[in-house]
C-alpha positions as CSV (number, residue, x, y, z in Angstrom):
1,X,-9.0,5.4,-16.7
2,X,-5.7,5.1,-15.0
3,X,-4.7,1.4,-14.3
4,X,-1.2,-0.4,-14.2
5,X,0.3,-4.0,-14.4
6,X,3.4,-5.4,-13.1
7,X,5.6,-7.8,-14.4
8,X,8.9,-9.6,-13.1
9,X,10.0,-12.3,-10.6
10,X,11.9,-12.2,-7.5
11,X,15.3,-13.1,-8.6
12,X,15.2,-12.2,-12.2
13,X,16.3,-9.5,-14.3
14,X,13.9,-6.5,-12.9
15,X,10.3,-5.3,-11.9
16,X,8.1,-3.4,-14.5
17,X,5.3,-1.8,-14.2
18,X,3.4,0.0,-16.7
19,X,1.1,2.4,-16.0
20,X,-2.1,3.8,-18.4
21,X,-4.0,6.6,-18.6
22,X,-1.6,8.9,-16.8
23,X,-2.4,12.2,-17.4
24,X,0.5,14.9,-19.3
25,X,2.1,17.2,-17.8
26,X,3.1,16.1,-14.3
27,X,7.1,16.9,-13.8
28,X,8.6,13.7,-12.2
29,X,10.6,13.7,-9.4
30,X,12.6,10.5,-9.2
31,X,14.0,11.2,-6.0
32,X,10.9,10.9,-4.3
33,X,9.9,7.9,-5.6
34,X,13.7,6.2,-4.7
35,X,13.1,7.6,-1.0
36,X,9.8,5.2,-0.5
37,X,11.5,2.7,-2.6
38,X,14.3,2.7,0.1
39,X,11.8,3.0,3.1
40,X,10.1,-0.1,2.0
41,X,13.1,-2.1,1.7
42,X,13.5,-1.0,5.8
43,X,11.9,-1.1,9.4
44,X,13.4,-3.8,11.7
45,X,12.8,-7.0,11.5
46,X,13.5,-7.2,7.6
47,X,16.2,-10.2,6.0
48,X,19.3,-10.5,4.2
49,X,18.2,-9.5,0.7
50,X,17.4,-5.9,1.5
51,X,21.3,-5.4,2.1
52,X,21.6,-7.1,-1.3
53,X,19.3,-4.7,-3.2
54,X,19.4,-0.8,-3.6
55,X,16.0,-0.1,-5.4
56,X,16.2,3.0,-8.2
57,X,13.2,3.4,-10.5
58,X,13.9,4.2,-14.0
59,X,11.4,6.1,-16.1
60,X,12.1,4.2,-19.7
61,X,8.9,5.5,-21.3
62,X,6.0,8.1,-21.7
63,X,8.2,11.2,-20.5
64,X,10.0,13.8,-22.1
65,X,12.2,15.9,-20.4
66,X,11.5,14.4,-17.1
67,X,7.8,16.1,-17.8
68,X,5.0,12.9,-18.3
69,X,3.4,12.8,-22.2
70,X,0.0,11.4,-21.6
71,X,1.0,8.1,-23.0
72,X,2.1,4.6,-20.8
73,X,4.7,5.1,-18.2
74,X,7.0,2.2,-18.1
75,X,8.7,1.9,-14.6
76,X,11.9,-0.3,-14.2
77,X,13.5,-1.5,-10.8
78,X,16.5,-3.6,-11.4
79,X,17.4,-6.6,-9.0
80,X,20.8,-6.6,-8.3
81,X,19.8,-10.5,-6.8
82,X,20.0,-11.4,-10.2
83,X,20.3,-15.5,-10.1
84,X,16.6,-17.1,-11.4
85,X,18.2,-19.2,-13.7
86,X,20.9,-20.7,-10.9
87,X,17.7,-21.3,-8.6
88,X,17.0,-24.8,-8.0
89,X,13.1,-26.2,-7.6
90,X,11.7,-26.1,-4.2
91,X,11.4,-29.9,-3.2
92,X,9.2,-29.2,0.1
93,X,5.7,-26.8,-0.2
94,X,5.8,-24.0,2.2
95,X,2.8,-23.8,4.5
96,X,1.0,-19.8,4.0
97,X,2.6,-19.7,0.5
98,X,1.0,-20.2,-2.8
99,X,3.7,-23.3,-3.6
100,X,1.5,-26.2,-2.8
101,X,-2.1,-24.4,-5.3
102,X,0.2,-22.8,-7.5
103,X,2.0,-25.3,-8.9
104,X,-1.2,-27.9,-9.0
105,X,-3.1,-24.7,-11.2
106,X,-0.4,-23.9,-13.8
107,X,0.9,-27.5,-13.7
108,X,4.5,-26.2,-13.3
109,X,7.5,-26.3,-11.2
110,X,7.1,-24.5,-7.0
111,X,9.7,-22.2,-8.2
112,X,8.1,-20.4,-11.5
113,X,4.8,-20.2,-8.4
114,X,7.3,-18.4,-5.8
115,X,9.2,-16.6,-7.7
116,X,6.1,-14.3,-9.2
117,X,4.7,-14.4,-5.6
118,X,7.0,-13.5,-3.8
119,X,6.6,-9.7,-1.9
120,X,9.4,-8.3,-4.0
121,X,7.1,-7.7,-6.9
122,X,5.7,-4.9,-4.5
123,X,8.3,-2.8,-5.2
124,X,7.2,-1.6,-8.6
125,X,3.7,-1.3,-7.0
126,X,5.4,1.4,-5.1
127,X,7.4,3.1,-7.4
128,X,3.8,3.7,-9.3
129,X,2.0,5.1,-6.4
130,X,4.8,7.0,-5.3
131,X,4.6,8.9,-8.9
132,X,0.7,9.1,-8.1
133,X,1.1,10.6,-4.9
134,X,2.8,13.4,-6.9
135,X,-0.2,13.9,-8.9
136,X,-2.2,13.7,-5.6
137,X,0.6,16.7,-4.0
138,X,-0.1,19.3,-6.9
139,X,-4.3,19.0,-5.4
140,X,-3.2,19.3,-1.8
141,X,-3.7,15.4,-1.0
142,X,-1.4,13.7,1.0
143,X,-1.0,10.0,1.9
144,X,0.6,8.3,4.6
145,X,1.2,4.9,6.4
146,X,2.4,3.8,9.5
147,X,2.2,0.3,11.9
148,X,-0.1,0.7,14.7
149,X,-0.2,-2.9,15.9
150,X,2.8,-5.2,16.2
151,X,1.8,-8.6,16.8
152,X,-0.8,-8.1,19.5
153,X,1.6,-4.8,21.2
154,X,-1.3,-2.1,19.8
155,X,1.1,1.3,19.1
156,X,-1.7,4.2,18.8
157,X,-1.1,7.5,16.8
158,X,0.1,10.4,18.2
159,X,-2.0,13.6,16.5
160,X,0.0,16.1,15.2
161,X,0.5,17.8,11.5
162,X,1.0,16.0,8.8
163,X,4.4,17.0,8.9
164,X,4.7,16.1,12.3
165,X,3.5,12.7,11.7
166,X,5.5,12.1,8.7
167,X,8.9,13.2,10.6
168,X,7.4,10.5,13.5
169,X,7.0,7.5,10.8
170,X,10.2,8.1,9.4
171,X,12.5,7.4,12.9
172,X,10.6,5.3,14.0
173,X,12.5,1.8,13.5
174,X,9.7,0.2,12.9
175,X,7.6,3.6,11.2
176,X,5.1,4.3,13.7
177,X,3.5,7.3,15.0
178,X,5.1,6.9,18.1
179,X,8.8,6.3,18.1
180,X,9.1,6.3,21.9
181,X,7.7,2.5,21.3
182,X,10.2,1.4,19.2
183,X,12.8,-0.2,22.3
184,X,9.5,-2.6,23.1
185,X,9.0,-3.3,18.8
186,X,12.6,-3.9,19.1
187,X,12.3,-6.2,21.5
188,X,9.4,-8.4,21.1
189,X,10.5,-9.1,17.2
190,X,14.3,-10.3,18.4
191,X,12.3,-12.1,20.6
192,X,10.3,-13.8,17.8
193,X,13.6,-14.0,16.0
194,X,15.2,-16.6,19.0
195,X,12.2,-18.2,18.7
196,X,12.9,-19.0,14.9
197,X,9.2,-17.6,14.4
198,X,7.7,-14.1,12.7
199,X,5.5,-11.2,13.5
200,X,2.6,-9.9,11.6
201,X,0.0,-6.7,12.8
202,X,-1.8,-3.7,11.5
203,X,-1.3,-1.0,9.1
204,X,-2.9,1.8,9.1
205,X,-3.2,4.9,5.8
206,X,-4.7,8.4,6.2
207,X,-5.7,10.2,3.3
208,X,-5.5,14.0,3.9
209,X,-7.4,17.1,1.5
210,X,-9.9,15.0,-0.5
211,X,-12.6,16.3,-2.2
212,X,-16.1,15.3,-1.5
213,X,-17.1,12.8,-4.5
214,X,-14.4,10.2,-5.4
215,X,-15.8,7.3,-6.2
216,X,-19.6,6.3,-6.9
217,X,-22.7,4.9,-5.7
218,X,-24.0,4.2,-8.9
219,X,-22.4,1.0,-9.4
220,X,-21.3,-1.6,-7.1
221,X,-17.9,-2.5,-9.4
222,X,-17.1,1.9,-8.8
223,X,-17.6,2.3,-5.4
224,X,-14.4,3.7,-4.0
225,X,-14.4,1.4,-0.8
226,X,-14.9,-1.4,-3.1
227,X,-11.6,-0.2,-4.9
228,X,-9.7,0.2,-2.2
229,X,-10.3,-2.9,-0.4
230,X,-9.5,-4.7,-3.9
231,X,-6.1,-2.8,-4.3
232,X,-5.3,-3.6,0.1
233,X,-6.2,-7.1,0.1
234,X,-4.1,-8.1,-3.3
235,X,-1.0,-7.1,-1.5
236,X,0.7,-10.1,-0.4
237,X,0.2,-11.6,2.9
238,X,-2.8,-8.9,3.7
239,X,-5.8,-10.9,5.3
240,X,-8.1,-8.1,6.4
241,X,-8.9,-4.6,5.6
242,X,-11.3,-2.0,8.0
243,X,-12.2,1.9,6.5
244,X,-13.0,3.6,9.6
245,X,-14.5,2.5,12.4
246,X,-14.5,-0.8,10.2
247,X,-15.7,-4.3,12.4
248,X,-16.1,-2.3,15.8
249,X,-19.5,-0.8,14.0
250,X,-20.6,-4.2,14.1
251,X,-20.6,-4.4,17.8
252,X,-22.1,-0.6,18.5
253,X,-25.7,1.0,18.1
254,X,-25.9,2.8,15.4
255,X,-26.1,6.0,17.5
256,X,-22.7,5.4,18.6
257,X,-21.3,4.4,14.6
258,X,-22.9,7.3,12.3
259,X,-21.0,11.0,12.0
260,X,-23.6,13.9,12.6
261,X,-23.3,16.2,10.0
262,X,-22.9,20.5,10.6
263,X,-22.3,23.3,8.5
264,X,-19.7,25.6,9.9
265,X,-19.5,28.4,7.0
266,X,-16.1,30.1,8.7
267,X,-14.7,26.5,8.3
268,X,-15.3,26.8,4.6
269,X,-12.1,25.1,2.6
270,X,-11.8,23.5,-0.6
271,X,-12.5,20.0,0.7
272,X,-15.2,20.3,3.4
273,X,-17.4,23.2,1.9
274,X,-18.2,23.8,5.4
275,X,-19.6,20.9,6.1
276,X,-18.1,19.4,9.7
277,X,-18.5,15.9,11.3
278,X,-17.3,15.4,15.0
279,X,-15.9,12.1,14.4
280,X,-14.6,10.5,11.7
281,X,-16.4,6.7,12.5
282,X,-17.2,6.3,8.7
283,X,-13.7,6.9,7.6
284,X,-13.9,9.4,5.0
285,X,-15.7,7.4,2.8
286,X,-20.2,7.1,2.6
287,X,-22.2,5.0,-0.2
288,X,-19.0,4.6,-2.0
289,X,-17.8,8.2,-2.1
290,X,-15.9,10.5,0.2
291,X,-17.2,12.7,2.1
292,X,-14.5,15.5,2.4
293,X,-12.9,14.0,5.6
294,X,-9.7,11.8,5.8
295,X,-9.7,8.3,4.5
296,X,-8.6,6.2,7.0
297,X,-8.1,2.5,6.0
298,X,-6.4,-0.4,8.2
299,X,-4.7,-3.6,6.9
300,X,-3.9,-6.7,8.7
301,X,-1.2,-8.1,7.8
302,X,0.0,-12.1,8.4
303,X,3.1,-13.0,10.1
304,X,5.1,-14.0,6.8
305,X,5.1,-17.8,6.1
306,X,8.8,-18.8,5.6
307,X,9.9,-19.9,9.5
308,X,13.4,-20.7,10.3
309,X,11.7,-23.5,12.4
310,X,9.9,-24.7,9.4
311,X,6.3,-26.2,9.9
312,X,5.3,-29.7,8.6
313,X,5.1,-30.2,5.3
314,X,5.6,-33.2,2.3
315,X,8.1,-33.8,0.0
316,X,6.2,-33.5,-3.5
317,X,8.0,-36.0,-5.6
318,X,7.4,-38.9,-2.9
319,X,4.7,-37.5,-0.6
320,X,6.0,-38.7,2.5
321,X,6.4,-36.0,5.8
322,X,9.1,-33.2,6.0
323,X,9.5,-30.3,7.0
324,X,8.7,-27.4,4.9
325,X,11.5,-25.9,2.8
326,X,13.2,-22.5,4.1
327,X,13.8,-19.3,1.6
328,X,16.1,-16.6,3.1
329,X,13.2,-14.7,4.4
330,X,12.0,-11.5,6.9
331,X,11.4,-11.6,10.3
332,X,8.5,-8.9,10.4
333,X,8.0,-7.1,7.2
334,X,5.0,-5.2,8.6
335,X,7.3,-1.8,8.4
336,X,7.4,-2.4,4.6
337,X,4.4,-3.2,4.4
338,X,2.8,0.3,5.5
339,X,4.8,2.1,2.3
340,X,3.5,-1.1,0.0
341,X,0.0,0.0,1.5
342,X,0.1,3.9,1.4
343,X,1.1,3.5,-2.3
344,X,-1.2,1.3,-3.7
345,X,-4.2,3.9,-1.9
346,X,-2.1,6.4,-3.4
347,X,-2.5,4.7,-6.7
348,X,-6.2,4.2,-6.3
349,X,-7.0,7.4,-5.0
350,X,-5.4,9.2,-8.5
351,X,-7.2,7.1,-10.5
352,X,-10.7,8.0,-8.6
353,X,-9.8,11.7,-8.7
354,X,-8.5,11.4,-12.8
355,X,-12.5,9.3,-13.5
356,X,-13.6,12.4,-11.2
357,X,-11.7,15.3,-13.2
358,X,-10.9,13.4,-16.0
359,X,-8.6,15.2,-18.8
360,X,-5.8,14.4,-21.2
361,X,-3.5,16.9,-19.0
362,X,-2.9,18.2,-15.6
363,X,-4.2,21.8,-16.6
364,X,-7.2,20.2,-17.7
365,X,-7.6,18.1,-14.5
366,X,-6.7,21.7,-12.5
367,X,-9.2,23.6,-14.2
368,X,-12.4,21.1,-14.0
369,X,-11.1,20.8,-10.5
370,X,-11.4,24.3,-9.8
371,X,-14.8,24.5,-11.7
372,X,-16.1,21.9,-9.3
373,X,-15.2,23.3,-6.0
374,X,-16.9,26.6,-7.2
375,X,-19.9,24.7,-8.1
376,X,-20.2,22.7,-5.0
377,X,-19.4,26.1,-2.7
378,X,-22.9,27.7,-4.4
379,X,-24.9,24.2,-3.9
C-alpha cells in the first residue's frame, strides 16, 4: 500500500515527507520534481515569500544510486524563511483560518495552529507526487493541472495534445489552457489587489492512459472517487471537488448524464480495449473504478483568508473587537494551487495502480501490468 505523511511548519527548519510502500526500481529524476516545485511557488498573484524561497527536494533516504530500494523515501525541502523561533504569537484570530478552532482544540498558542496550517506544507505534498507521476510516465499515464475559473472570469480549455496543453499551462501567467486570457487574469487580480481583497476559482486535473480498473467497488473506504475526493478536499483552502460532469448531473435527465458505451475493435489500445464512449460526462471514473477514459476532476478553491483590509475579528487575551491580524500573504494562489492538485491525484492515482499491480519492484508491477492488458484484450 503506498501512503505518505508530511511533517514541518511554515517558518521552521524544512518540509518532510515520507513516503511507504514505494515500489524498487524507479530511477529518480530530481530535476523534474524541482521544476513543479518551482511552478507551484508561481502564477501571478502570489506574495513576498516565494521570492524568499527556492524549493529543491532532497532524496535523504530509500535510494541507492539515484535508483529507489523498495524501502521509505524521505523527501526534504528546506526553508530558507527559516525564523519560527523569532515569530511572535498572533494576538488577533484570522477569519477563514484554523487560528480561532485550533488553538481552542490543542489548547496552545495561534501560532503552533498557523504555522502547521499554513499552504507551505504543500510543497512536500508535491515533491511526492511529482516522484509518483514518474512512476505513472514509465505506464504511459500523464497528469496535468490548470485554472479554468478565476474568480467568476470562466477560462475554458483549449483541446490539443498533451503536449500542446502542457506547453499552454506553462506560459500562461496564471497556467491555463488558454494563455491569450492571461492580460484579463492579469487584470482583474491587480484589481483585487487595489482593493486590499483576494481571488479564489477552479482547478481543473486530467488524467491521461489509465487502465480500466483502479480503484474498487467492493468497498466504500476503496472506491477510487472516494480517494480522490479525500486527497482534493485536504488541500488547504479547497471547498469543493466535481469528477466529471460532477453537480450539473444533478440538474440533467439522466439521458443527458450517462456515457453510451461502443466497441470500436480498430480503436483497440492498451487502455480502452476498444471500448469507446462519446462523452466523457462520468469522468473517467464508474462504481468506484475507471473506466479507461481520462479522469477529469475539478477543485474549488477559496479566495485565501489573510486580507490586507483585514475583516473583524477579537483580540483573544481581552475579547474586545479588532480587526483580524495580517500575515504577509498571496493575492491569488489558485496558479499554485493546480500543481498542489495535479500532484496529490498524481499521488493517489500510483497508489491505486501499485493495490492494482501490486509488486515489490517496477519489473514486477510491468509484468502483471502486461499480463492484465492481455487478459482483459481476450475477455
Amino acid at each position: 500500500m503506498l501512503r505518505y505523511w508530511t511533517a514541518g511548519e511554515s517558518h521552521g527548519k524544512c518540509l518532510l515527507a515520507l513516503i511507504d510502500g514505494f515500489p524498487a526500481g524507479l530511477e529518480i529524476d530530481t530535476d523534474k520534481i524541482d521544476r513543479l516545485l518551482v511552478l507551484r511557488q508561481g502564477g501571478y498573484g502570489r506574495g513576498q515569500r516565494q521570492r524568499l524561497e527556492q524549493d529543491r527536494v532532497d532524496v535523504l533516504t530509500g535510494v541507492w544510486k539515484n535508483v529507489t530500494l523498495g524501502s521509505p523515501i524521505t523527501l526534504q525541502v528546506p526553508n530558507n524563511d527559516f525564523k519560527l523561533e523569532r515569530l511572535k504569537e498572533l494576538p488577533r484570530p484570522r477569519p477563514g483560518h484554523g487560528d480561532l478552532s485550533g488553538s481552542i482544540k490543542y489548547l496552545s498558542s495561534m501560532r503552533g495552529i498557523l504555522e502547521r496550517a499554513s499552504a507551505r506544507e504543500t510543497c512536500v505534498r508535491v515533491a511526492a507526487g511529482a516522484l509518483c507521476q514518474q512512476l505513472l510516465e514509465t505506464f504511459g499515464i500523464r497528469t496535468l493541472g490548470y485554472v479554468v475559473q478565476l474568480g467568476s472570469q470562466k477560462i475554458p480549455p483549449i483541446d490539443g495534445t498533451f503536449e500542446q496543453r502542457l506547453g499552454w499551462r506553462n506560459e500562461s501567467i496564471i497556467y491555463s489552457l488558454d494563455p491569450s486570457q492571461d492580460q484579463v487574469a492579469k487584470q482583474l487580480i491587480d484589481e483585487t489587489q487595489k482593493a486590499g481583497d483576494t481571488l479564489g476559482g477552479i482547478i481543473e486535473v486530467v488524467v491521461e492512459g489509465l487502465p480500466f480498473g483502479l480503484g474498487t467497488h467492493a468497498q466504500w473506504d476503496r472506491k477510487l472517487d472516494g480517494k480522490l475526493a479525500q486527497a482534493v478536499m485536504a488541500v488547504q483552502a479547497i471547498k469543493g471537488v466535481e469528477i466529471g460532469m460532477g453537480f450539473e448531473a444533478a440538474t440533467l435527465p439522466g439521458s443527458r448524464v450517462h456515457d453510451a458505451i461502443r466497441f470500436e475493435s480498430q480503436q483497440r489500445n492498451s487502455t480502452s480495449l476498444g471500448y469507446a464512449r462519446p462523452t466523457n460526462n462520468a469522468g473517467g471514473l464508474e462504481a468506484g473504478m475507471t473506466n479507461g477514459q481520462p479522469l477529469v476532476i475539478r477543485a474549488a478553491k477559496k479566495p485565501i483568508s489573510t486580507l490586507q483590509k483585514p475583516l473583524e475579528s477579537i483580540d483573544i487575551d481581552t475579547k474586545q473587537p479588532s480587526t483580524a491580524s495580517y500575515e504577509r500573504s498571496d493575492v491569488c494562489a489558485l496558479s499554485a494551487a493546480s500543481i498542489i492538485i495535479e500532484c496529490v491525484v498524481a499521488f493517489e492515482i500510483a497508489a491505486a495502480l501499485i493495490d492494482k499491480f501490486s509488486g515489490d519492484s517496477m519489473q514486477e508491477m510491468h509484468a502483471r501490468w502486461d499480463l492484465f492488458q492481455k487478459m482483459a484484450s481476450e475477455k
